[in-house]
C-alpha positions as CSV (number, residue, x, y, z in Angstrom):
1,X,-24.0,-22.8,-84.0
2,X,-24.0,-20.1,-86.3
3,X,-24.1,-17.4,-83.7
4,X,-21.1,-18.7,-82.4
5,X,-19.3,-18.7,-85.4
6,X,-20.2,-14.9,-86.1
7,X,-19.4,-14.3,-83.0
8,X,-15.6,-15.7,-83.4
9,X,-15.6,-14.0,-86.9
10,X,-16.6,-10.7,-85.4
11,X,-14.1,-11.1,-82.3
12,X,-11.5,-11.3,-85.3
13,X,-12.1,-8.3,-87.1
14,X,-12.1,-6.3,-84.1
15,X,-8.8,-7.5,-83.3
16,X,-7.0,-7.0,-86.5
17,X,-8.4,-3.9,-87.0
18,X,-6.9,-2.3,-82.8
19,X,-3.8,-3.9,-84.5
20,X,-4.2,-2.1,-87.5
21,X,-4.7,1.0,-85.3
22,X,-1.6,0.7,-83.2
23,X,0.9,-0.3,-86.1
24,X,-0.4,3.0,-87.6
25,X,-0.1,4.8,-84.7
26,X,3.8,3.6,-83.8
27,X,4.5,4.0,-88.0
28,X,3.0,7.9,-87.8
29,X,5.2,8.9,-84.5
30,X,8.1,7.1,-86.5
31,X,7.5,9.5,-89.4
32,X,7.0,12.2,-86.8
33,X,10.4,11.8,-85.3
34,X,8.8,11.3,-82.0
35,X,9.5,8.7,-79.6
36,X,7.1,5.9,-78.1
37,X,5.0,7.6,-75.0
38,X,4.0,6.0,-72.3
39,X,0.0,5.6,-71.9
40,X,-1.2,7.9,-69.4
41,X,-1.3,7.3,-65.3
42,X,-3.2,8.1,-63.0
43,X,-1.9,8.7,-58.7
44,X,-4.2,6.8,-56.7
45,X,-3.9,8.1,-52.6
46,X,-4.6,5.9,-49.6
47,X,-5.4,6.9,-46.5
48,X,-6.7,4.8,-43.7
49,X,-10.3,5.1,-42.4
50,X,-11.0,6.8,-39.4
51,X,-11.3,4.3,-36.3
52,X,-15.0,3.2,-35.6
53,X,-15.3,4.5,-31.6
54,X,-17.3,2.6,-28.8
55,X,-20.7,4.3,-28.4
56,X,-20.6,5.8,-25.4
57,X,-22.1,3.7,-22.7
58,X,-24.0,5.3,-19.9
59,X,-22.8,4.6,-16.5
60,X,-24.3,4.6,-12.9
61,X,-22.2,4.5,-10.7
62,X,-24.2,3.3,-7.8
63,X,-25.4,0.4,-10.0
64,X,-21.9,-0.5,-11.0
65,X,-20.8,-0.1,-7.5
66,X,-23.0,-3.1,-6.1
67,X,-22.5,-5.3,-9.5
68,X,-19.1,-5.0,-8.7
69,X,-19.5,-5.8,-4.6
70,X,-22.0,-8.6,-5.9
71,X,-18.7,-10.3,-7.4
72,X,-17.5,-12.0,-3.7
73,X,-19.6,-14.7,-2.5
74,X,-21.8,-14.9,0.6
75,X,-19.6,-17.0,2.1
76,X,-16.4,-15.0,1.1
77,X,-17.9,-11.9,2.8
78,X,-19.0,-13.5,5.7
79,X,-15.9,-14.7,6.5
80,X,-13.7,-11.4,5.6
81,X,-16.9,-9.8,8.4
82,X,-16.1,-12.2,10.8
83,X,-12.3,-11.7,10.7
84,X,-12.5,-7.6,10.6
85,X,-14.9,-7.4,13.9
86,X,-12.9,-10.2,15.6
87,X,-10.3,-7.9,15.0
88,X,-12.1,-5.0,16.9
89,X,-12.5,-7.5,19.8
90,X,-9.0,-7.9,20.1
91,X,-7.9,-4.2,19.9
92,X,-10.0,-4.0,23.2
93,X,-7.9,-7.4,24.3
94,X,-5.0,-5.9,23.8
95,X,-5.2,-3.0,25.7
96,X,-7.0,-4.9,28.9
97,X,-4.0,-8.0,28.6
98,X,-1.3,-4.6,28.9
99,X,-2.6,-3.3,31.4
100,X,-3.2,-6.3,33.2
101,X,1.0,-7.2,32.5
102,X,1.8,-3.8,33.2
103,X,-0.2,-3.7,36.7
104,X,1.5,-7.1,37.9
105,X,4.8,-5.6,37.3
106,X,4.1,-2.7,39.0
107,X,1.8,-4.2,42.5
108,X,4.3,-7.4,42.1
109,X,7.1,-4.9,42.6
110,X,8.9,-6.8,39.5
111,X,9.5,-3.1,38.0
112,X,11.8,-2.3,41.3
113,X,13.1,-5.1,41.5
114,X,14.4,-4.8,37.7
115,X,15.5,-1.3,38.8
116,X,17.5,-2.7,41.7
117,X,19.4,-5.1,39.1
118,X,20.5,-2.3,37.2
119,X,21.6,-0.4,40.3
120,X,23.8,-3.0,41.5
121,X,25.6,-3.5,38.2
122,X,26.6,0.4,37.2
123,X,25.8,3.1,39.2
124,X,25.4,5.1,35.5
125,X,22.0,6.2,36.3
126,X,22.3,6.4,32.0
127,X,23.1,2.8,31.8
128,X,20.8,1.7,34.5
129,X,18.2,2.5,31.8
130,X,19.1,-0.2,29.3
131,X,20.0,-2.8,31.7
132,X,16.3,-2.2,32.6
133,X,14.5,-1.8,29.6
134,X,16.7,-5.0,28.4
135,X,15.0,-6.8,31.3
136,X,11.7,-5.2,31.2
137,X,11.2,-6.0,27.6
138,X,12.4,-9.4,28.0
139,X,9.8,-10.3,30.5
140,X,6.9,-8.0,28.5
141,X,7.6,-9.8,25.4
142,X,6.9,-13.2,27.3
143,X,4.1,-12.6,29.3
144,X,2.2,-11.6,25.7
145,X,3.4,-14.1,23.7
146,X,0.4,-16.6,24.1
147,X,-1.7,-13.5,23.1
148,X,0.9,-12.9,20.2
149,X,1.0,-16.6,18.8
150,X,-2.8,-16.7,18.9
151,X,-3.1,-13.8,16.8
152,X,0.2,-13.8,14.5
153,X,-0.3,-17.4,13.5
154,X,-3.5,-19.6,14.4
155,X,-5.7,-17.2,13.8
156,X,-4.1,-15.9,10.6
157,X,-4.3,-19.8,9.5
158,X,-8.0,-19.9,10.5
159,X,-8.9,-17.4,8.1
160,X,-6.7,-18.6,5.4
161,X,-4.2,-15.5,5.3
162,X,-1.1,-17.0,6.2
163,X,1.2,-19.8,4.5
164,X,3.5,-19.6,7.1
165,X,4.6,-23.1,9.3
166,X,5.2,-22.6,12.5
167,X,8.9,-22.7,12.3
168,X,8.9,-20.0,9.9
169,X,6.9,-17.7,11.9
170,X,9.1,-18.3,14.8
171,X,12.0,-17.6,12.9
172,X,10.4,-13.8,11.6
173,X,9.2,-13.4,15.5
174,X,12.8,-13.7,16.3
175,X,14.2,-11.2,14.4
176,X,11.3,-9.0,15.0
177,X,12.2,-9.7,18.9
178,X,15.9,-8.7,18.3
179,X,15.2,-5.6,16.2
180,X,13.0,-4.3,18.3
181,X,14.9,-4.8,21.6
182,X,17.7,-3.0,20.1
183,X,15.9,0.0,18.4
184,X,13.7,0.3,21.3
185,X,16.6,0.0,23.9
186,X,18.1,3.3,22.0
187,X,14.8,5.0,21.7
188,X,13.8,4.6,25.6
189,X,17.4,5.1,26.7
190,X,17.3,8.5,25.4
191,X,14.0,9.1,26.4
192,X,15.3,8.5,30.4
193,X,18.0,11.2,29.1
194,X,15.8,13.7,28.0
195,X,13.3,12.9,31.5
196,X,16.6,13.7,33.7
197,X,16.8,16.8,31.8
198,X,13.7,18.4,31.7
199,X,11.8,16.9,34.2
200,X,8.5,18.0,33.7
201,X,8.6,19.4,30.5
202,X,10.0,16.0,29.2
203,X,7.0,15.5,26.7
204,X,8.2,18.1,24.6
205,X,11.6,16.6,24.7
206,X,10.0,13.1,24.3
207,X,7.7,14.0,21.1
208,X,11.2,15.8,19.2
209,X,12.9,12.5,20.3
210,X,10.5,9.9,18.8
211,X,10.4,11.9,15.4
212,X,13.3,12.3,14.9
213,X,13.9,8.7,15.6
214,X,10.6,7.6,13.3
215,X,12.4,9.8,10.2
216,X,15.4,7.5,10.9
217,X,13.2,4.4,11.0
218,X,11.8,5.5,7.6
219,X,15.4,6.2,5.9
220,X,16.8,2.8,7.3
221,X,13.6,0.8,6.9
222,X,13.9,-0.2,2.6
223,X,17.5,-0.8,2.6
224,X,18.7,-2.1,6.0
225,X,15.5,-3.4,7.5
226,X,12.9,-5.0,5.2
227,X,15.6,-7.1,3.6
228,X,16.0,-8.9,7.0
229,X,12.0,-10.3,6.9
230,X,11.7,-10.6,3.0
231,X,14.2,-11.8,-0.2
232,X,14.4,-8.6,-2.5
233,X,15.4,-8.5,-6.0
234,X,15.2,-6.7,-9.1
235,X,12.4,-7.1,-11.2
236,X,12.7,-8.5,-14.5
237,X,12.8,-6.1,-17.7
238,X,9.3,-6.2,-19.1
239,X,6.4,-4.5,-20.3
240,X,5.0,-4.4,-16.4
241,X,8.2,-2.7,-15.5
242,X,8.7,-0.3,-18.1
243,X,5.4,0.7,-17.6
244,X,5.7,1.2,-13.6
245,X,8.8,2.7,-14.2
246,X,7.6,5.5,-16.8
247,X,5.1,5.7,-14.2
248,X,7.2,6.9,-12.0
249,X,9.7,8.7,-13.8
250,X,6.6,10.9,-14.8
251,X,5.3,11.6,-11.7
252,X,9.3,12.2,-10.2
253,X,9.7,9.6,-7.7
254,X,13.8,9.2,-7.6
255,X,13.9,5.6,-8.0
256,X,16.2,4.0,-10.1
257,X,14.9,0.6,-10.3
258,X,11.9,-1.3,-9.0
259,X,11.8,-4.6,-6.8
260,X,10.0,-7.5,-6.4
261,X,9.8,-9.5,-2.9
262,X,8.8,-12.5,-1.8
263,X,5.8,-11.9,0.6
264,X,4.0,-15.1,-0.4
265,X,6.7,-16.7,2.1
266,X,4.7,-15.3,4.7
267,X,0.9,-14.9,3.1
268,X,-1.2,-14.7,-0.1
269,X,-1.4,-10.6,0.6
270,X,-1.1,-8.5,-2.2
271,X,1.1,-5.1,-1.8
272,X,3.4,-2.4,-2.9
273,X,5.2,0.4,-1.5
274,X,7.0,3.5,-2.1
275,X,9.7,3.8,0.8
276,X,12.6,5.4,2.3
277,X,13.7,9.5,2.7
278,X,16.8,11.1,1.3
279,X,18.3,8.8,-1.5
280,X,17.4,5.5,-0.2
281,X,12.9,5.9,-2.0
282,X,12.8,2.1,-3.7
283,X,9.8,1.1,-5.2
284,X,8.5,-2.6,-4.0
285,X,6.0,-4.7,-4.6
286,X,4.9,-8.3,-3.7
287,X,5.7,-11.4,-5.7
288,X,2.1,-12.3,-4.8
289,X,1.2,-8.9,-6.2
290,X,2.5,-10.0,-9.9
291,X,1.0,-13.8,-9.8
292,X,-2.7,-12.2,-8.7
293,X,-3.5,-9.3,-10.9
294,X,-3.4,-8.4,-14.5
295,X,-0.8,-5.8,-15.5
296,X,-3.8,-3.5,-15.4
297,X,-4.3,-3.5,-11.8
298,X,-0.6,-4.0,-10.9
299,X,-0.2,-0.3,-12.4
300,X,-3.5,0.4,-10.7
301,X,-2.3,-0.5,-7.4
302,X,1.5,1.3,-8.2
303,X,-0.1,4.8,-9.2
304,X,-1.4,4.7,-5.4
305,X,1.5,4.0,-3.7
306,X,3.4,6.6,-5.7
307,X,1.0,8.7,-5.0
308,X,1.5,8.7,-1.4
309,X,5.2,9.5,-2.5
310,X,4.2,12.8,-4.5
311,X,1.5,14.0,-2.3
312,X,3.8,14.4,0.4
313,X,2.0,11.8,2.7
314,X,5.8,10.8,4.7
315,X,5.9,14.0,6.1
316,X,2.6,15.2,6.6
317,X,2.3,11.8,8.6
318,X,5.4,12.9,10.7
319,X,3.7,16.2,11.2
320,X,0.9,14.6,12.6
321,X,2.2,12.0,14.2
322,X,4.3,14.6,16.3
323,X,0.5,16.1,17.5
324,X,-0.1,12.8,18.5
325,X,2.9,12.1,20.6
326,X,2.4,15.3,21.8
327,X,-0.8,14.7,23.2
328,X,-0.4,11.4,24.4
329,X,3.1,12.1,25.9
330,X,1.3,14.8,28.1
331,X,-1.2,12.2,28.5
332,X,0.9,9.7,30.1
333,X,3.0,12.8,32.2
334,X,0.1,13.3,33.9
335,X,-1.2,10.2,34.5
336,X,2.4,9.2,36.0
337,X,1.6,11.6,38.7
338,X,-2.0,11.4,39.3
339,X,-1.0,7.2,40.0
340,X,2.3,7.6,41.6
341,X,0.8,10.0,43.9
342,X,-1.8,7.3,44.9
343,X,0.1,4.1,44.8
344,X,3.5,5.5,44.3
345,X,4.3,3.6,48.0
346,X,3.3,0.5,46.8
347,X,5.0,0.6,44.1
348,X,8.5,1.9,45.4
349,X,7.9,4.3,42.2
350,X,8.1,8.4,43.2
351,X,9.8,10.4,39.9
352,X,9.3,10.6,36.3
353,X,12.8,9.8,35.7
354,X,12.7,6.7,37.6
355,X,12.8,3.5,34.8
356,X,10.8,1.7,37.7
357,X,8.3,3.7,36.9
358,X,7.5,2.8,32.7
359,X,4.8,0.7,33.1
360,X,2.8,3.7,34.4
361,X,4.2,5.4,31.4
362,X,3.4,2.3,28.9
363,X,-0.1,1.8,30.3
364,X,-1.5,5.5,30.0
365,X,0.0,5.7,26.2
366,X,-1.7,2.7,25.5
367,X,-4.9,3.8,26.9
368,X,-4.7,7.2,25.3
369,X,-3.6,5.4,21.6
370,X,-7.3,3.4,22.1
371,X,-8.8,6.4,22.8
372,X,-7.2,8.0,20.2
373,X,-8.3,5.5,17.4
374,X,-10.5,7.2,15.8
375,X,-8.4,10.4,15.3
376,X,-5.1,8.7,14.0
377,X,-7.5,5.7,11.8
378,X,-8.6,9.3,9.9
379,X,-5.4,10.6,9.4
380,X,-4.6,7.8,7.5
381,X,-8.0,6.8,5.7
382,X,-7.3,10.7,4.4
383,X,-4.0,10.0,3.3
384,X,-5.1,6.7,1.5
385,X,-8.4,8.3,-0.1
386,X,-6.1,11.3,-1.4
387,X,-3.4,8.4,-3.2
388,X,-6.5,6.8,-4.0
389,X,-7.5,9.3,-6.3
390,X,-4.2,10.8,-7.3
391,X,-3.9,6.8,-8.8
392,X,-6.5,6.8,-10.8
393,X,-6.0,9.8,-12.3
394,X,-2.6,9.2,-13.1
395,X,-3.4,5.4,-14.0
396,X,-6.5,6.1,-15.1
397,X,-7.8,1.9,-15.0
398,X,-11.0,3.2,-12.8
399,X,-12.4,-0.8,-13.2
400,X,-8.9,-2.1,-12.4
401,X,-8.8,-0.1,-9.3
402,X,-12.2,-1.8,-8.4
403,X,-11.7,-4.9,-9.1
404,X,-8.4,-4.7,-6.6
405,X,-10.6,-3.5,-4.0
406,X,-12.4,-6.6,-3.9
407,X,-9.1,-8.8,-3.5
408,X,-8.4,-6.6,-0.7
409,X,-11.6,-7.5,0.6
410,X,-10.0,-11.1,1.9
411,X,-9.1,-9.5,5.0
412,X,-10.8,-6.0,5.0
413,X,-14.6,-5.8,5.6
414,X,-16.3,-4.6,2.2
415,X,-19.5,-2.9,3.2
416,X,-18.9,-1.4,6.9
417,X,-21.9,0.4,8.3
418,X,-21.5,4.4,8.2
419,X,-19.7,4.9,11.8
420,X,-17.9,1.4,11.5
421,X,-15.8,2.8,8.7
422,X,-15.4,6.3,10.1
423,X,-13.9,4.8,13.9
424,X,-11.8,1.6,12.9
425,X,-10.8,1.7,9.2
426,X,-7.7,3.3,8.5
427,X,-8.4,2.9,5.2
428,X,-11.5,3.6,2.9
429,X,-13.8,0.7,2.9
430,X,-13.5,-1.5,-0.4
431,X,-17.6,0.1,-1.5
432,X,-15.5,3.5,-0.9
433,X,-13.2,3.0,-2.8
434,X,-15.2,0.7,-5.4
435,X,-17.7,4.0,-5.5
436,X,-14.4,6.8,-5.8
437,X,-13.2,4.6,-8.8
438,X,-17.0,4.5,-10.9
439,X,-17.9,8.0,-10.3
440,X,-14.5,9.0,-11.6
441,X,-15.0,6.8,-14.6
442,X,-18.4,8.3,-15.2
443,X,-16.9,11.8,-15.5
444,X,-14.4,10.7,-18.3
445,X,-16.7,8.5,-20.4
446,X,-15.8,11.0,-23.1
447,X,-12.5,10.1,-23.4
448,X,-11.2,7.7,-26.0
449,X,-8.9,5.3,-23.5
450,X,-12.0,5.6,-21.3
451,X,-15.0,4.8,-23.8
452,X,-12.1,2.6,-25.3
453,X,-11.5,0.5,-22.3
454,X,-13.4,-2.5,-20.0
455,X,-17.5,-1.9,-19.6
456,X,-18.1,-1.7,-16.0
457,X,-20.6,-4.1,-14.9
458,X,-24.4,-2.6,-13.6
C-alpha cells in the first residue's frame, strides 16, 4: 500500500514539474518575440521488399516426358493405338477399293460409255469433259460410299470422336458432295484443256494448273467455304482474346478479329487455324477448343498456328506440293501409256486427251500418292515441328504445350515406335512433342516467368 501511494505521489511531481518546463519554455519564446515551433520530424521512406523467387528446380526432361505420357490411362491409350493402326489398314483399303472401282469402270466399258453420253449431247469436245466428269463422279462417289459411311461415321462413333447423328452427317456429306462436284468439275475441265494442248507435255501444264487452283482454294476456303460446314462468329471481348490478339498483332498476322466456331456440332476435337492469302488471313478456333483447355493452353495451341502463318508454311507447302504434282502427274502420264498400250482395245481408251481414259489417270495418282506417303507425311511433320517450336517460344507455356499433346492423344497414337512415326505421322508424335516442349523448358529455367510458372511433373 504504501508503495503505491509513492508511486502516485511521485507520478505527480513528475508531471507538474514537464508542465512547469513547457509553460517556461512557451513564457521565454514569448519574451523572445519568437513564435511557437513545431517539434521536430523525421521522413520515414518505404519501399517494398524485393519478391522472394522460386528456387530453381532441376528438370529432366526425359523424366518429365514419361510422368507427363503416364497421365492417359491404359485403357485410353489402347484405344487411341487401336484407332491410329486401324487407320493404317484402311489407307491400304482405300487405295485397293479405287482401284478396284476404277478397274470396273474401265473392263465394264462404263468409262466409254460415259464418253459416248457426252458425245451425243455437244460435240464441244470442251463440254464433253464436264458432262463426263459430272457422270463419272456421280457414279465414283456411289460406289465408295459404303466405304465412306463406315469410316466418316460408325467408326468415328466407335471410338467416341464424333457427336454427329446420322442425319447431320448426311447433311455435311451433301454439301461436301456438291462442292466438290463443282470445284472438281472446273479443275478437271481445264485439266482436258490443257491435255488437248500439250499432249505429252501436259504434266507440266497439269502441275501450274492444280496450284494455281490450290492458291485459290486457300484464298476462298475462310470466307466462302468453311462457313458452309461450321456457324462462325466473333469471339467475345475477354482476357483470352486480347491476349490471342496481342499475340498476333506482335508476331504481324493481318487479322483484325478472331473467331470462334462451332466444331462440337460435329466432334469433341480441339483446333485452331490461321487461314486464307491476300486479305482474307482470319484467325479460328474451336468452340470445343475454349470449353477444354485453360487460357494457358488455348494461347499455347494459338502461338502454333500462327506460327505456321509467319514461318511461311502456305507457301513453302505450295512449293512443295507443286514437286509433288509434278512427279506424280509424270507418274500417271506414263502409266496411261504403258496400260493403254496393253489394254487400250479393251477398254475403247487410246489418247491422253480422251476423258474415257481418267480412271487410268485416277488409279496411277493414287498409287503414286501411297507410295509417296512417306515423303509428303514429312513435309508436313517439318512444317508442324518448326510451328511447334516457334509457339513455344513465342507463348512460352512449355507445360501447357504438353499437356495439349496429350488431349490430342484421343485420336493420335502417343508413343509410335521409331519408323512408325517417321512413315505415317504427318505430325510429331504427342512423346515428340511432349519431349520438344521439356527440353525447351529446361533451357529457360533461369528465367523468372519460367522458374515462376507450373512445376513439371518427373
Amino acid at each position: 500500500m504504501f508503495n503505491t501511494h509513492l508511486r502516485t505521489v511521485m507520478f505527480a511531481l513528475t508531471s507538474l514539474a514537464f508542465l512547469a518546463f513547457a509553460v517556461c519554455t512557451v513564457a521565454e519564446a514569448q519574451m523572445l518575440g519568437a513564435p511557437p515551433r513545431p517539434a521536430p520530424t523525421v521522413s520515414v521512406q518505404m519501399q517494398a521488399l524485393p519478391a522472394i523467387e522460386k528456387p530453381i528446380i532441376p528438370l529432366d526432361p526425359d523424366k518429365a516426358t514419361a510422368a507427363y505420357l503416364a497421365r492417359v490411362s491404359d485403357n485410353a491409350t489402347a484405344r487411341s493405338n487401336a484407332y491410329v493402326d486401324g487407320g493404317y489398314l484402311l489407307q491400304l483399303v482405300d487405295v485397293v477399293y479405287v482401284l478396284v472401282v476404277m478397274g470396273l469402270l474401265l473392263w465394264l466399258r462404263i468409262s466409254a460409255r460415259l464418253r459416248g453420253i457426252a458425245q451425243n449431247l455437244t460435240r464441244s469436245r470442251f463440254w464433253q469433259t464436264p458432262i463426263y466428269f459430272v457422270l463419272f463422279f456421280i457414279i465414283t462417289t456411289l460406289a465408295v460410299f459404303p466405304l465412306t459411311l463406315y469410316e466418316g461415321f460408325f467408326r468415328e462413333h466407335a471410338y467416341g470422336l464424333s457427336n454427329q447423328s446420322i442425319t447431320q452427317w448426311l447433311g455435311d456429306f451433301g454439301k461436301e458432295f456438291a462442292v466438290g462436284l463443282i470445284l472438281a468439275t472446273i479443275l478437271v475441265t481445264l485439266l482436258y484443256a490443257g491435255i488437248r494442248k500439250a499432249r505429252r507435255g501436259w504434266w507440266l501444264w497439269g502441275t501450274g494448273l492444280t496450284i494455281v487452283f490450290a492458291a485459290f482454294m486457300l484464298l476462298i476456303f475462310p470466307v466462302f467455304l468453311a462457313p458452309l460446314f461450321n456457324h462462325y462468329t466473333v469471339l467475345p471481348n475477354g482476357p483470352v482474346k486480347q491476349q490471342i490478339q496481342s499475340l498476333a498483332r506482335a508476331n504481324g498476322v493481318p487479322a483484325d478479329d478472331v473467331f470462334v466456331f462451332d466444331a462440337s456440332r460435329q466432334s469433341n476435337r480441339i483446333s485452331a487455324n490461321v487461314s486464307g492469302l491476300f486479305g482474307t488471313t482470319r484467325i479460328a478456333l474451336t468452340d470445343t477448343l475454349l470449353k477444354r483447355t485453360s487460357p494457358a493452353e488455348t494461347k499455347a495451341v494459338l502461338g502454333h498456328e500462327i506460327g505456321h502463318y509467319v514461318l511461311g508454311h502456305t507457301l513453302t507447302g505450295l512449293l512443295w506440293l507443286s514437286l509433288v504434282l509434278l512427279v506424280g502427274f509424270w507418274f500417271a502420264s506414263f502409266a496411261f501409256r504403258v496400260f493403254t498400250s496393253l489394254f487400250g482395245g479393251n477398254w475403247d481408251v487410246r489418247t491422253i486427251d480422251d476423258p474415257a481414259g481418267l480412271p487410268v489417270l485416277y488409279a496411277a495418282f493414287t498409287v503414286f500418292m501411297l507410295l509417296a506417303t512417306p515423303f509428303t507425311n514429312t513435309i508436313t511433320r517439318t512444317a508442324e515441328t518448326e510451328a511447334d517450336i516457334f509457339g513455344l517460344n513465342a507463348v512460352r507455356q512449355p507445360d501447357a504445350f504438353a499437356t495439349v499433346a496429350l488431349k490430342l492423344g484421343e485420336y493420335r497414337k502417343l508413343e509410335p515406335s521409331h519408323w512408325e512415326e517417321i512413315l505415317f505421322f504427318d505430325h510429331p508424335s504427342g512423346r515428340s512433342r511432349i519431349a520438344m516442349a521439356m527440353r525447351w523448358k529446361k533451357e529457360h529455367l533461369a528465367d523468372p516467368d519460367i522458374r515462376n510458372g507450373p512445376v513439371s511433373p518427373q
